[in-house]
C-alpha positions as CSV (number, residue, x, y, z in Angstrom):
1,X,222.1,54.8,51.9
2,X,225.7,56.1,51.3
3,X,228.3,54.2,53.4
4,X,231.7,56.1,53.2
5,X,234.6,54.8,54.3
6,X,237.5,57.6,55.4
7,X,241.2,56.9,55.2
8,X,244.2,59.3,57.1
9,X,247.2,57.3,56.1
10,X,250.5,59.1,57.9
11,X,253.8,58.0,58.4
12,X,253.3,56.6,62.1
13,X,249.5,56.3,62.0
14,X,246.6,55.3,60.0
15,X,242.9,56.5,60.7
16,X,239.7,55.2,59.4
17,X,236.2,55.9,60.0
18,X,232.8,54.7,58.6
19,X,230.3,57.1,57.4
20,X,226.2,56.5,56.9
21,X,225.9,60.0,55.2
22,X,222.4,60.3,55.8
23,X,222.5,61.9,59.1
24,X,226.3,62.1,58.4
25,X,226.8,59.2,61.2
26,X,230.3,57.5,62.3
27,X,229.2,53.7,62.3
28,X,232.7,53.2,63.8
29,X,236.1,54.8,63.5
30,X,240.2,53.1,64.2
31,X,243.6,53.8,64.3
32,X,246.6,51.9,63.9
33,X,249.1,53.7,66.3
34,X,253.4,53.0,66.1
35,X,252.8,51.1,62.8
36,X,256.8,51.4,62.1
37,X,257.3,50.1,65.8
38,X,257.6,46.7,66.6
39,X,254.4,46.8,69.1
40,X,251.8,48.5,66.4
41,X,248.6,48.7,68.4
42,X,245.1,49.1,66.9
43,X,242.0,50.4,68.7
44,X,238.6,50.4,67.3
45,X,235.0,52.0,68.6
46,X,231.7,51.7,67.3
47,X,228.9,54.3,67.5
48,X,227.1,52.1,69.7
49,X,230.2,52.4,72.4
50,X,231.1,49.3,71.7
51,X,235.1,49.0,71.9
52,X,238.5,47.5,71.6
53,X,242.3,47.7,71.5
54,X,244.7,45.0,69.9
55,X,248.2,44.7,70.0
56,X,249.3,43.6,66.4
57,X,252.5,41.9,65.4
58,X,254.9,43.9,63.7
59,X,254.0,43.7,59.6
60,X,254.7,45.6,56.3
61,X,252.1,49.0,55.9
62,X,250.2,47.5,52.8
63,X,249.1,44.3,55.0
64,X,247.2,46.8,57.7
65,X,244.5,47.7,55.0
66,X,242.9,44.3,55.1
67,X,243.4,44.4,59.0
68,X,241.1,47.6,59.0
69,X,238.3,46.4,56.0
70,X,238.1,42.9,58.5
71,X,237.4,45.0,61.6
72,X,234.4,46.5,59.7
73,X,233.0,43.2,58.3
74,X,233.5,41.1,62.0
75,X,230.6,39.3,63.1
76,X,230.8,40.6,66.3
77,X,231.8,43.5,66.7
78,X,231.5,45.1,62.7
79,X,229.1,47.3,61.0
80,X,229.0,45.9,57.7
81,X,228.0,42.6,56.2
82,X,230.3,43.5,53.4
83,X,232.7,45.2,51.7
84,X,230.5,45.4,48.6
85,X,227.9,48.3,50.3
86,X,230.8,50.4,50.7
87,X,229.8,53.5,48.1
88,X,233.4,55.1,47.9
89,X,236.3,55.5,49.6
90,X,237.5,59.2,50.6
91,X,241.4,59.9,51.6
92,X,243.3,62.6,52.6
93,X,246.2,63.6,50.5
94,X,249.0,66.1,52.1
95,X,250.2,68.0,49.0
96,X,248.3,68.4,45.5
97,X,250.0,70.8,44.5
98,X,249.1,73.7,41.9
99,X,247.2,70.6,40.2
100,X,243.9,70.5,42.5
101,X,242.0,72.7,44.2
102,X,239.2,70.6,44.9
103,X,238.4,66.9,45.6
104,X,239.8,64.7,42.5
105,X,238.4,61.2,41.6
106,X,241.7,59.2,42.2
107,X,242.9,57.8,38.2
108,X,246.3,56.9,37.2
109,X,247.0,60.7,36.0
110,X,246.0,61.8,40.0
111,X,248.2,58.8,41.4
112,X,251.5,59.7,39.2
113,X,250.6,63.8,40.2
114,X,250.9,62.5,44.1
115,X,253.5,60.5,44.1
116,X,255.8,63.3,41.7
117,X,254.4,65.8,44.7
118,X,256.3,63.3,47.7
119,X,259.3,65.4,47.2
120,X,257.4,67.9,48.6
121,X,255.8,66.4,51.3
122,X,258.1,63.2,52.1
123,X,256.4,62.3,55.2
124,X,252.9,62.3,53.7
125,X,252.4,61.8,50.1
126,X,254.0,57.8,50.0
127,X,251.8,57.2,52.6
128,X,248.7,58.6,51.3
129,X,249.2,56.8,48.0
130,X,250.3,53.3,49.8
131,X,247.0,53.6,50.9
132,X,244.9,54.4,48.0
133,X,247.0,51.4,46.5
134,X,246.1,49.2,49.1
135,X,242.6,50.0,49.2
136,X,242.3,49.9,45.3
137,X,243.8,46.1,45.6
138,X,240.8,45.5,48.2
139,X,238.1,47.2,46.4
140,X,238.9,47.6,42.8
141,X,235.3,47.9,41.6
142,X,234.8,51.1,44.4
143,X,235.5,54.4,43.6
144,X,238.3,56.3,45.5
145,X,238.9,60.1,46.0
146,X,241.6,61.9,46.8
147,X,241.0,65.4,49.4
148,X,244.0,67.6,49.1
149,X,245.6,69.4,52.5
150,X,246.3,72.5,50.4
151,X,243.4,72.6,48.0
152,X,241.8,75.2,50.8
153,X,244.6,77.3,50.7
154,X,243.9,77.9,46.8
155,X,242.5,81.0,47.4
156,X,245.3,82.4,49.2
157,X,246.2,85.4,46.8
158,X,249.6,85.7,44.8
159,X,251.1,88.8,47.3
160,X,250.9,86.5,50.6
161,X,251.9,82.9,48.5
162,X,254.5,83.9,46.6
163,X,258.0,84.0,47.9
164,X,260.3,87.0,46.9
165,X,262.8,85.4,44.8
166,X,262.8,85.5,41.2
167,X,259.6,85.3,39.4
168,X,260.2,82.5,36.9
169,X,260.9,80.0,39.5
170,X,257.3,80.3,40.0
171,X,256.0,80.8,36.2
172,X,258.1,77.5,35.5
173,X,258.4,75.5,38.2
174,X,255.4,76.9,40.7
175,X,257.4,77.5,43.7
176,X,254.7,79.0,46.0
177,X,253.3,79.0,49.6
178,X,250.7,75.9,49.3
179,X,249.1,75.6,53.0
180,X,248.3,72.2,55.0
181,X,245.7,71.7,57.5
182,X,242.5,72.5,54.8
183,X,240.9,69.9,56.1
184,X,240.9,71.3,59.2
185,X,241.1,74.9,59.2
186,X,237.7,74.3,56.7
187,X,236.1,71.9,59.2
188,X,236.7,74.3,62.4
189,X,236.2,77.6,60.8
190,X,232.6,76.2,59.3
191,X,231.7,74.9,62.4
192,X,232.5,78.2,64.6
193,X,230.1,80.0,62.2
194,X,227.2,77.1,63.0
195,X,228.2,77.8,66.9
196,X,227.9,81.5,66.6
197,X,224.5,81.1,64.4
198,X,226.0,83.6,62.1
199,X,227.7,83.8,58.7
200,X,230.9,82.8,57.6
201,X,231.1,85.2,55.2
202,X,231.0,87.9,58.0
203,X,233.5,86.5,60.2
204,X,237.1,87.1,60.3
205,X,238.4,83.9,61.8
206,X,242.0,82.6,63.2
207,X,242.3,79.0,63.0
208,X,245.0,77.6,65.1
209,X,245.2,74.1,63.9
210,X,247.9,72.8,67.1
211,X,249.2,68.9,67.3
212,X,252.6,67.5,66.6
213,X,252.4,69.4,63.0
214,X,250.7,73.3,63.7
215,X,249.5,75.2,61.9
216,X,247.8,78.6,61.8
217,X,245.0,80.1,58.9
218,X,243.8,83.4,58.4
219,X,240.3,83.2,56.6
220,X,238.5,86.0,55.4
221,X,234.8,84.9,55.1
222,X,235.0,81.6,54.8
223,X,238.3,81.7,52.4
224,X,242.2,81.3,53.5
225,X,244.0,84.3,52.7
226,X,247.2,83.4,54.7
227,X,249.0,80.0,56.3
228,X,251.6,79.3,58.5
229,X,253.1,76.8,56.2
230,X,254.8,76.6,52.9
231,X,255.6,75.0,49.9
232,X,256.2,71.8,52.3
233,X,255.0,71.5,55.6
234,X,258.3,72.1,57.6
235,X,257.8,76.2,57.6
236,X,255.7,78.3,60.0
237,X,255.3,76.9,63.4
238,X,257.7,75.5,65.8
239,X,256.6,71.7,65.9
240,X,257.1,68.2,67.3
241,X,260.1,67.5,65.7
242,X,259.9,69.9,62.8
243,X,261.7,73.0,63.0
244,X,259.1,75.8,61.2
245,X,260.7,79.6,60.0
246,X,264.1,79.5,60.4
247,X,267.1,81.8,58.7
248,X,267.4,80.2,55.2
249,X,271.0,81.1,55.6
250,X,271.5,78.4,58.4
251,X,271.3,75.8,55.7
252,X,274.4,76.9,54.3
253,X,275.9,76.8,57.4
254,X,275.2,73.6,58.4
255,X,276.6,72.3,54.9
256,X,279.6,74.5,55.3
257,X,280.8,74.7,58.2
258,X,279.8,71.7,59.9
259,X,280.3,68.9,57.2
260,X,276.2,68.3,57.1
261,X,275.1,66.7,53.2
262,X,271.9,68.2,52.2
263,X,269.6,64.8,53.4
264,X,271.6,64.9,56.9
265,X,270.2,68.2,57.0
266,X,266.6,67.7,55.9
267,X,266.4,64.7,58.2
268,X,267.6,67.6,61.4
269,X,265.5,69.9,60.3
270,X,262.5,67.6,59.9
271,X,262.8,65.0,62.0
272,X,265.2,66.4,65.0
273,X,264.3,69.6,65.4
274,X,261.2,71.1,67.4
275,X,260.2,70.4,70.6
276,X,262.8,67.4,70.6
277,X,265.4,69.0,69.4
278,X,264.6,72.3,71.9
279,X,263.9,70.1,75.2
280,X,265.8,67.0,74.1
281,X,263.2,64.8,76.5
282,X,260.5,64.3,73.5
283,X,258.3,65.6,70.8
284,X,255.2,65.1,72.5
285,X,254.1,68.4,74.3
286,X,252.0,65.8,77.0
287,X,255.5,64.8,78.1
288,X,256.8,67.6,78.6
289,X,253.8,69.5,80.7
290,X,254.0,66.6,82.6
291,X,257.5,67.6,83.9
292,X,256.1,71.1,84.7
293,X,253.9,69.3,87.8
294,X,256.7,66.9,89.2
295,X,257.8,67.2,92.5
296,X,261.6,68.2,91.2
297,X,262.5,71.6,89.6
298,X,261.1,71.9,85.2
299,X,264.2,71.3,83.4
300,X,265.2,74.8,81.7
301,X,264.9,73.1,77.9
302,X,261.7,71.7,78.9
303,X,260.6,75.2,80.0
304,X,262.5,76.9,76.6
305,X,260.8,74.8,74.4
306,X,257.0,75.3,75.8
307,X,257.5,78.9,75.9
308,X,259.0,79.0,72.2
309,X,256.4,76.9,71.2
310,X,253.7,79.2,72.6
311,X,255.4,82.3,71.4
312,X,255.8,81.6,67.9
313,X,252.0,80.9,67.6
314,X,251.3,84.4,69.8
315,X,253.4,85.8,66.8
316,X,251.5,84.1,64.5
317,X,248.0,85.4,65.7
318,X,249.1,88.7,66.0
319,X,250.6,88.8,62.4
320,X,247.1,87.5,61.0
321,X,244.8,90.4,63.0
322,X,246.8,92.3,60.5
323,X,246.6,90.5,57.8
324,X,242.4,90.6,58.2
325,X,242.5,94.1,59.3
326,X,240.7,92.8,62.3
327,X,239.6,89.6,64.2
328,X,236.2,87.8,65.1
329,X,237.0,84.5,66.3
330,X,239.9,83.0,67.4
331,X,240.1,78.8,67.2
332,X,242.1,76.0,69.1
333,X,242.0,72.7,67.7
334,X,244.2,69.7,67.2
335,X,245.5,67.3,69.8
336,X,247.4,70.5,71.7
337,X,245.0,72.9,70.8
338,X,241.7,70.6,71.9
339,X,243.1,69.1,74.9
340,X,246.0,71.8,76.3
341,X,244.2,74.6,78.5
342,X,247.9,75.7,79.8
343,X,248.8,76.3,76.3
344,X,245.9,77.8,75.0
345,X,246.2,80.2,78.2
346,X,249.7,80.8,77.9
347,X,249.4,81.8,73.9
348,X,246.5,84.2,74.6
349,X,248.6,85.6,77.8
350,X,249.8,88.7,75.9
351,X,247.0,89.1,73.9
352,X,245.0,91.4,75.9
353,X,245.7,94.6,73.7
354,X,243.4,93.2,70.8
355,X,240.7,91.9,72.8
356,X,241.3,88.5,73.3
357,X,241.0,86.9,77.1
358,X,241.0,83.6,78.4
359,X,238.4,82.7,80.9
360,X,240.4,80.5,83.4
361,X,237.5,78.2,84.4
362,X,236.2,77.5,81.0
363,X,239.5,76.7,79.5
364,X,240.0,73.8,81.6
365,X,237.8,71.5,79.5
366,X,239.2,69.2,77.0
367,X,238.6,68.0,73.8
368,X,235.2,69.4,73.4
369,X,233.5,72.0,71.9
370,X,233.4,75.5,74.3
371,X,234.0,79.1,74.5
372,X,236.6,80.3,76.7
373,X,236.7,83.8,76.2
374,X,235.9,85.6,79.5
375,X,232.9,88.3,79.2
376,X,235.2,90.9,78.9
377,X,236.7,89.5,75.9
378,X,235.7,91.4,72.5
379,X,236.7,88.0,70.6
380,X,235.1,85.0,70.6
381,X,237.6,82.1,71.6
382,X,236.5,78.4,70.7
383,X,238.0,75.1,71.0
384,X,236.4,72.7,68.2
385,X,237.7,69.2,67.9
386,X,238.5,69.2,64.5
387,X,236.5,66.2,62.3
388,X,239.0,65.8,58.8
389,X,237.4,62.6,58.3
390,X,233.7,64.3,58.2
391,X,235.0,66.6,55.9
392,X,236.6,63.8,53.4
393,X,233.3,62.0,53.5
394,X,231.6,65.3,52.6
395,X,233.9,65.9,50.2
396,X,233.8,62.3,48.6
397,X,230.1,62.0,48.3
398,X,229.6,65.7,47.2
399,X,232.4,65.1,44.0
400,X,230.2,61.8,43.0
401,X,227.2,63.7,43.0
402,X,228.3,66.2,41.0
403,X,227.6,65.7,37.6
404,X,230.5,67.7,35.6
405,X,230.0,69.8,32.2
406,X,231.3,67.6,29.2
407,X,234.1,70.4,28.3
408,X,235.4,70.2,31.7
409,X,236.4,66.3,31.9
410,X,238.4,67.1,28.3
411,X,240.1,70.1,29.8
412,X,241.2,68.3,32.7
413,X,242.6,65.2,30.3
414,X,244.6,68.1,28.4
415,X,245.9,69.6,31.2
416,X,247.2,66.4,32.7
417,X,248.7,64.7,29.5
418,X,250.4,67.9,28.9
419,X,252.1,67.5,32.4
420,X,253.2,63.8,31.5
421,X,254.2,64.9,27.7
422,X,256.6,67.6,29.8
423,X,258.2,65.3,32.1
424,X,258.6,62.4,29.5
425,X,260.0,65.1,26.6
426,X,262.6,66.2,29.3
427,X,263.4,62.7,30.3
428,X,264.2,61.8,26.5
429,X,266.2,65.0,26.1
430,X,268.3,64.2,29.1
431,X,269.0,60.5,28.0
432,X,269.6,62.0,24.3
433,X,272.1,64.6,26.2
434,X,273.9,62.3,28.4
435,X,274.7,60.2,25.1
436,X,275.9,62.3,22.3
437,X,277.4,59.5,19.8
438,X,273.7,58.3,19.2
439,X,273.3,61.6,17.4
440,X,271.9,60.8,14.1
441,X,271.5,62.9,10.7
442,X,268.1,60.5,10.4
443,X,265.1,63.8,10.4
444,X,262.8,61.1,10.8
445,X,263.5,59.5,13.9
446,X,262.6,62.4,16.6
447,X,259.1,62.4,14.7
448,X,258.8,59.0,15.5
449,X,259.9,59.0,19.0
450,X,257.3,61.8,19.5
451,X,254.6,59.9,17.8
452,X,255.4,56.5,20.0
453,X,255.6,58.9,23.1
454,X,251.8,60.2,22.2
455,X,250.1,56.5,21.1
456,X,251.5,55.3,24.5
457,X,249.9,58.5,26.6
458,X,246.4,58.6,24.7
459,X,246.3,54.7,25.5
460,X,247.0,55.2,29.8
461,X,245.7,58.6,30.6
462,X,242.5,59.6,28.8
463,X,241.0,55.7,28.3
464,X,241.6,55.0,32.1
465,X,239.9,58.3,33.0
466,X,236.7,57.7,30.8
467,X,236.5,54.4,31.8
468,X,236.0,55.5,35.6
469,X,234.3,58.6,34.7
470,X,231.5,56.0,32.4
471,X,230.9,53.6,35.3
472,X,230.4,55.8,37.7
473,X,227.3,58.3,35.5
474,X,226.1,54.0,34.7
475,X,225.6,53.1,37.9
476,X,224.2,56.6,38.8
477,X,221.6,56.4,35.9
């Protein structure tokens, strides 16, 4: 009996939710909403119905792990006797990265690849990995593993994730489009084929993966082929508080001309931007619908920033009909994208030409599963609530049942000691550069540094790999 436990670990938010994989059940799920505030506020639900919110003091991130482990294990309202029958541990990880493309058993090697990848995904990645540390401090005998946001996007071919600047910044330093949402876009475009009884391999599906990040996936067959977002999640869409495509030139500008440093401008462009930074009222899209049904006039931001919102994600879908050379299915999920019928309208509004119409009635519903398309509609239009943490438990259990070849495991340990041989080699050659009266005619003493440098990576990476690796085919035998 598999018990799985699912952790989402985000900058403002951290979800949970426990998995009996036979029958793939949710024993109970949480989240831990405002965590940075001073009024964090937990809620919790069992599959039985059973429920409950608690306000929470104010308290570091690390100290909500054992919050969340002792709502699972309470006499009353719990659906464990234990932390001990807990099989593994899942998490999702934003960015992995050229490094994975599937689910990785989480080692030292995978911990240093996530935190090196937080400059790329600064609102994600030291969140992800505070709580795989956390949970590793709770349940150090349990195995963890780490599913990637961008290992979907992996098959995305080199002409749509490349950008067009010189090559070598990609041979040497793999600047690339990467993707976000997997998770999501997998769960949604799987489940639209199970809704439709038909293949995935013979659909041609646009996922519209909508909340305060957005995101939209073309998948060919049950494979991405194109994404809204880039190398970090800040591109594509027009977002909560996140600005998406903009001119690349206007961060010059803004370092130019109006005295901006380079963080002053990440921090606008990521944090300040977006519907915020459009309607200056909020990032949530609730708040601002909500003006559009008062009794006094919409203010005209409130209005500019809905309709941007809704026609950068129009522009979007069009682009990808293209890109597929056609269209099957069309998806909304997300919070916006499950529970916003005016926005799902207004986005398929001018979408008429390829076949896509909304049936007013239908799309009214929110968060659940329906079609909205009208009859007349050639394309099927879905909203699926979209179910990361199913997929992460899916994705955890399948990677411990998988028993790997022997050649792989050794090609892996390769691949990542050569990554911390490169970064440690350039970190010497800097420190020997930035000091050039240490410079000595001794031949021997490179060699030896070298050969320290080696001893010391053989000792962390490989033996603390194995070790895992062994326990884990022990207690299978």
């Amino acid at each position: 009996m598999p018990i799985i436990l699912t952790i989402n670990a985000g900058s403002s938010s951290i979800k949970y939710q426990c998995f009996e994989m036979v029958g793939e059940i949710s024993l109970a799920k949480g989240q831990i909403d405002r965590v940075n505030s001073s009024h964090p506020k937990l809620t919790y639900q069992r599959h039985d119905g059973v429920s409950y919110e608690l306000d929470l003091e104010a308290q570091s991130y690390q100290k909500y792990f054992p919050l969340i482990c002792a709502t699972l294990t309470d006499t009353r309202h719990g659906i464990i006797d234990g932390l001990e029958v807990i099989t593994a541990v899942g998490h999702r990880v934003v960015h992995g990265g050229h490094h994975f493309s599937s689910a990785a058993l989480v080692v030292p090697s995978v911990k240093a690849l996530i935190e090196k990848l937080s400059d790329l995904a600064p609102l994600h990645n030291p969140f992800n990995l505070q709580g795989i540390r956390s949970i590793e401090s709770l349940l150090d005998e349990v195995p963890q593993v780490a599913i990637f946001d961008t290992a979907f996007h992996q098959t995305i071919p080199p002409y749509a994730h490349l950008y067009p600047i010189p090559y070598h910044f990609y041979q040497q330093h793999h600047i690339r489009k990467y993707g976000f949402h997997g998770t999501s876009h997998s769960y949604v475009s799987t489940r639209a084929a199970e809704i439709l009884d038909c293949s995935i391999e013979s659909l041609k599906i646009i996922s519209c993966h909508l909340g305060s990040g957005a995101s939209v996936t073309a998948i060919d067959g049950g494979f991405s082929v194109d994404t809204s977002m880039g190398i970090t999640p800040l591109a594509g869409l027009m977002m909560g508080t996140r600005c998406g495509d903009i001119d690349p030139s206007l961060i010059f500008q803004l370092v130019s001309q109006h005295d901006m440093t380079i963080d002053q401008v990440m921090t606008l462009l990521n944090d300040e931007s977006g519907l915020l930074g459009i309607s200056g009222v909020s990032s949530d899209i609730r708040d601002l619908l909500s003006q559009l049904s008062g009794e006094q006039d919409t203010p005209e931001r409130t209005l500019l920033a809905l309709n941007m919102f809704c026609h950068r994600v129009t522009q979007y879908i069009g682009q990808y009909v293209a890109t597929l050379g056609g269209i099957n299915v069309l998806i909304f999920t997300g919070g916006i994208g499950e529970n916003s019928p005016r926005i799902r309208s207004k986005i398929c509004q001018k979408l008429g030409f390829i076949g896509i119409k909304v049936n007013e009635q239908q799309n009214r519903i929110k968060g659940r599963e329906q079609s909205i398309n009208s009859q007349e509609s050639d394309i099927k239009i879905l909203v699926i609530p979209t179910n990361e943490e199913l997929m992460i438990a899916r994705g955890t259990l399948q990677l411990l049942q998988t028993v790997p070849d022997p050649p792989n495991p050794l090609a892996e340990f390769e691949r990542l000691i050569s990554l911390v041989e490169e970064k440690e080699q350039t970190e010497v050659k800097q420190s020997i550069d930035q000091q050039p009266q240490l410079v000595t005619t001794d031949k021997t003493a490179p060699k030896t540094l070298r050969n320290k440098q080696d001893d010391e990576e053989k000792l962390v990476a490989p033996r603390a790999w194995l070790s895992v690796y062994d326990n884990k085919n022990t207690d299978s035998s």
